[in-house]
C-alpha positions in Angstrom: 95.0 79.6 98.9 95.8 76.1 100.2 99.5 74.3 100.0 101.4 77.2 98.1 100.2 80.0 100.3 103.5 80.1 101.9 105.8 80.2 99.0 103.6 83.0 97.4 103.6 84.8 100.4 106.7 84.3 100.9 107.5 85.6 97.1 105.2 89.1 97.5 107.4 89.5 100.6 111.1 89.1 98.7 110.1 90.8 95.6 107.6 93.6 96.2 109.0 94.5 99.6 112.7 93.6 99.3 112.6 92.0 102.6 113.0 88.4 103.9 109.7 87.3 105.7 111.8 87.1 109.4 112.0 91.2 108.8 108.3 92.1 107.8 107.2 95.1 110.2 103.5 96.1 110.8 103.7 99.1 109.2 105.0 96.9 105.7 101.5 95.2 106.0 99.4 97.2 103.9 101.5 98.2 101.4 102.3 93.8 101.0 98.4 93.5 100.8 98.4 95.6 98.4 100.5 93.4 96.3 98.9 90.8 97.3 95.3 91.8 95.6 97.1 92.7 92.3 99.0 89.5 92.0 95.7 87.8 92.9 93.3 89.8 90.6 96.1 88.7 87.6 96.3 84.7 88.8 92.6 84.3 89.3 89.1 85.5 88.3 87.1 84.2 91.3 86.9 87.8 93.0 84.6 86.7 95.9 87.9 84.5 96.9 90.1 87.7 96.4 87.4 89.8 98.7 87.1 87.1 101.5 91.3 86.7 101.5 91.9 90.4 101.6 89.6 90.9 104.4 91.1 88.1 106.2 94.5 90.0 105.6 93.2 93.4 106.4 92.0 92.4 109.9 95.6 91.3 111.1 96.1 95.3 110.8 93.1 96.2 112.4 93.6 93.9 114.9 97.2 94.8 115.6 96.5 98.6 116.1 
């Protein structure tokens, strides 16, 4: 996602979850992905991008269980 990865991160994090990113949980990880692939699917059309992000994403809950 390069340079403003953060910020939209940071953004999914404040306005989907109502949470400031110091106070994300595990258990608020899928439902942030989740807002994650529908603000992606609407900003961009490259879906192989989307795919490889999301699976990048949904390892850090695999890998934290």
């Amino acid at each position: 996602m390069g340079p403003a990865a953060d910020r939209f991160i940071r953004r999914q994090i404040e306005n989907h979850l109502n949470k400031h990113p110091e106070e994300l949980a595990q258990a608020d990880l899928k439902e942030l992905i989740n807002w994650i692939e529908v603000s992606m699917t609407v900003l961009t059309a490259d879906r192989k991008m989307i795919r490889e992000y999301l699976a990048k994403l949904q390892s850090l809950i695999s890998s934290n269980h």
